[in-house]
MARMAR-288150 format. One record per residue (C-alpha): residue number from 1; residue in one letter; x, y, z. Coordinates in nm, 2 decimals, padded with zeros to 4 digits. Layout:
# MARMAR-288150
+-----+------+--------+--------+--------+
!  nr ! rest !     xx !     yy !     zz !
+-----+------+--------+--------+--------+
! NUM !    A !      X !      Y !      Z !
...
+-----+------+--------+--------+--------+
# end
This chain:
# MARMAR-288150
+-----+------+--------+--------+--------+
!  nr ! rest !     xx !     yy !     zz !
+-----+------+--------+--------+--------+
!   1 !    X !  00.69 !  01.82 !  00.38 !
!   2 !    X !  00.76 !  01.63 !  00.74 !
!   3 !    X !  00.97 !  01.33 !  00.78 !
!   4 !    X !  00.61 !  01.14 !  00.82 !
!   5 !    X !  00.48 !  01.20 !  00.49 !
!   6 !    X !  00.82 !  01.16 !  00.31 !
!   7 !    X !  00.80 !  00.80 !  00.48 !
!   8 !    X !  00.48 !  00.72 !  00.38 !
!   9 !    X !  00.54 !  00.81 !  00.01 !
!  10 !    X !  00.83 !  00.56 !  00.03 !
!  11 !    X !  00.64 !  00.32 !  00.18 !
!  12 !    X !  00.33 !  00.35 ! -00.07 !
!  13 !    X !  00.58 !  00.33 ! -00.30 !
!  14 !    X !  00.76 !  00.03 ! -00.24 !
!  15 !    X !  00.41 ! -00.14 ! -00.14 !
!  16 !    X !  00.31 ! -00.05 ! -00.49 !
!  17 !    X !  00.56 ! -00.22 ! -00.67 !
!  18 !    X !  00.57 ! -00.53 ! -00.51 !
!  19 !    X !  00.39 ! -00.87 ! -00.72 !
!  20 !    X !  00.10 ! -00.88 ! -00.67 !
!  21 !    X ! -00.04 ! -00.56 ! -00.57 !
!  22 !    X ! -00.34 ! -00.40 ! -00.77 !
!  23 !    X ! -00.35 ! -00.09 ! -00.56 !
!  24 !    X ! -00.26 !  00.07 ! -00.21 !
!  25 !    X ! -00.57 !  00.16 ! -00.07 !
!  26 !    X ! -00.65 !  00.51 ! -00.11 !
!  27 !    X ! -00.59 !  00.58 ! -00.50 !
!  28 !    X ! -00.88 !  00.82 ! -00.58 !
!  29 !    X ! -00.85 !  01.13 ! -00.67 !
!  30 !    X ! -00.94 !  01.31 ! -00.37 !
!  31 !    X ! -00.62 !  01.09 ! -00.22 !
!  32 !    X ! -00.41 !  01.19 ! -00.48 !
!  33 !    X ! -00.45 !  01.53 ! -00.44 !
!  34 !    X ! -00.43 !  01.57 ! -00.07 !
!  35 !    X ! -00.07 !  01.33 ! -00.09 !
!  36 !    X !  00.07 !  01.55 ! -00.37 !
!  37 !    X ! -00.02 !  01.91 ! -00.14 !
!  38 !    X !  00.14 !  01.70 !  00.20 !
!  39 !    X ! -00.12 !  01.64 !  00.33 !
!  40 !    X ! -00.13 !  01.25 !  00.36 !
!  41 !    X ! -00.08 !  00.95 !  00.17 !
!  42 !    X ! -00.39 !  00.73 !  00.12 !
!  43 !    X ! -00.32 !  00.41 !  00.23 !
!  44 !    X ! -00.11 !  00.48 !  00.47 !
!  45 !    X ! -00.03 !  00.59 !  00.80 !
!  46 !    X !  00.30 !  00.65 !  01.00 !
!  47 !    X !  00.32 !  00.68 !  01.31 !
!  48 !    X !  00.64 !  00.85 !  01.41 !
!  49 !    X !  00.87 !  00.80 !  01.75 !
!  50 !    X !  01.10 !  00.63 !  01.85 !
!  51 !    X !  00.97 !  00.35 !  01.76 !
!  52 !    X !  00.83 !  00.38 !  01.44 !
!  53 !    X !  00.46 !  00.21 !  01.35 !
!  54 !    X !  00.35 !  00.23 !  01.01 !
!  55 !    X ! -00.02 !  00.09 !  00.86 !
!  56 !    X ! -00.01 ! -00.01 !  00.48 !
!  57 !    X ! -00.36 ! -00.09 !  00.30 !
!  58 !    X ! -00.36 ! -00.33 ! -00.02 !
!  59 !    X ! -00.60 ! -00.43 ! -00.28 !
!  60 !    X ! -00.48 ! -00.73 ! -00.45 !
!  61 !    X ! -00.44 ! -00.84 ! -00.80 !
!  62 !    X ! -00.69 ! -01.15 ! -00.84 !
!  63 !    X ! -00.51 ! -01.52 ! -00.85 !
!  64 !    X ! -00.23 ! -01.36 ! -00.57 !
!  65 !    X ! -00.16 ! -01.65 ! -00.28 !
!  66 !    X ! -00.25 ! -01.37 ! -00.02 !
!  67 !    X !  00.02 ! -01.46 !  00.24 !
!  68 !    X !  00.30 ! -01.47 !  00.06 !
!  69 !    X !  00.21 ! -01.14 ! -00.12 !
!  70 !    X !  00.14 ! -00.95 !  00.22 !
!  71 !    X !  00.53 ! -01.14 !  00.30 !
!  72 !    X !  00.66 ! -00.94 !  00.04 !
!  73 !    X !  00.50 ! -00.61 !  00.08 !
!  74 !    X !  00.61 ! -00.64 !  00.44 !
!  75 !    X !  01.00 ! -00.69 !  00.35 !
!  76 !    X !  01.01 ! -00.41 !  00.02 !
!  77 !    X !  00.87 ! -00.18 !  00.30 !
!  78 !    X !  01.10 ! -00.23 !  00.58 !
!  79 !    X !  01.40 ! -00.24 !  00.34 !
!  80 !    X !  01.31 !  00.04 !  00.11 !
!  81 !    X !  01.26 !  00.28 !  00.44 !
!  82 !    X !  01.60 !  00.16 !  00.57 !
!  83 !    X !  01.76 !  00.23 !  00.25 !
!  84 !    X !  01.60 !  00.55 !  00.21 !
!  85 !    X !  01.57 !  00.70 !  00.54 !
!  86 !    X !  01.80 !  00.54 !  00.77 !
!  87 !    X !  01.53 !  00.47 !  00.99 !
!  88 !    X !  01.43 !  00.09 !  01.10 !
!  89 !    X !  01.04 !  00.02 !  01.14 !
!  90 !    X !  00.95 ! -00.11 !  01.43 !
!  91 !    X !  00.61 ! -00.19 !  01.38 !
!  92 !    X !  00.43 ! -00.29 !  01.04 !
!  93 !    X !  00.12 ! -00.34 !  00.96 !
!  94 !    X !  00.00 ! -00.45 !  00.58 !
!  95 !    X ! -00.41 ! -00.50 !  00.56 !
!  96 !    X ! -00.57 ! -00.66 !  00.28 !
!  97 !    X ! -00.82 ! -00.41 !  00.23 !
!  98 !    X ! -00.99 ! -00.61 ! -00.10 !
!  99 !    X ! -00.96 ! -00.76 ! -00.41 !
! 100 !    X ! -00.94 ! -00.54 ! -00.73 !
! 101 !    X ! -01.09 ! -00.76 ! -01.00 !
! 102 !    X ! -01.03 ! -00.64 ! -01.39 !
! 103 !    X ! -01.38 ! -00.52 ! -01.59 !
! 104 !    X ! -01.50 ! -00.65 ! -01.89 !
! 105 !    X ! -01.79 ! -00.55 ! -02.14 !
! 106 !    X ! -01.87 ! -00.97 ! -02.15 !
! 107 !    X ! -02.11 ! -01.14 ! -02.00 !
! 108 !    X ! -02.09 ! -01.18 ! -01.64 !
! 109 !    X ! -02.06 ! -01.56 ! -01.55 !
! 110 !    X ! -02.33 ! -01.58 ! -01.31 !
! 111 !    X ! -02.58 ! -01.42 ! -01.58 !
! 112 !    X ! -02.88 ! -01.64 ! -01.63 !
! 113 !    X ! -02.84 ! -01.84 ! -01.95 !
+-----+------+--------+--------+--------+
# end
């Protein structure tokens, strides 16, 4: 496994923990699969140098202020790769890529009464 893909699994991860965060795009199966053979990390993409640019995609839990959750993601990223690579990003990128909202067997709220 390259440098790239070892950075982009400690960046999905660190993305993944922070409040807020339903999901880094990218979770399926099919994205799963292809991170766990090397492959690539859904959700992400790193683009390596000097400098460093890396692309994070988020789904976010409902009720989230938006901004400051992005603020977070933005600084567990940068630090987590510093601790665990020694490298500093230079670039950072964290897209909103939706809202993941919970299911319910209920009735929907808009259903006609």
């Amino acid at each position: 496994m390259d440098s790239k893909t070892k950075i982009a699994g400690v960046v999905r991860a660190a993305a993944r923990a922070s409040y807020g965060v339903a999901a880094v795009a990218g979770e399926g199966w099919h994205e799963r699969l292809a991170a766990r053979v090397g492959i690539e990390v859904g959700g992400v993409k790193v683009h390596g140098g000097p400098p460093l640019r890396v692309e994070v995609n988020i789904h976010l839990a409902p009720g989230v202020p938006a901004g400051q959750v992005v603020a977070n993601v933005a600084e567990a990223v940068r630090y987590t790769v510093q601790r665990d690579s020694g490298r500093t990003i230079d670039e950072l990128r964290v897209t909103v890529d939706g809202m993941t909202m919970p299911t319910s067997d209920g009735p929907r709220p808009d259903a006609a009464r």
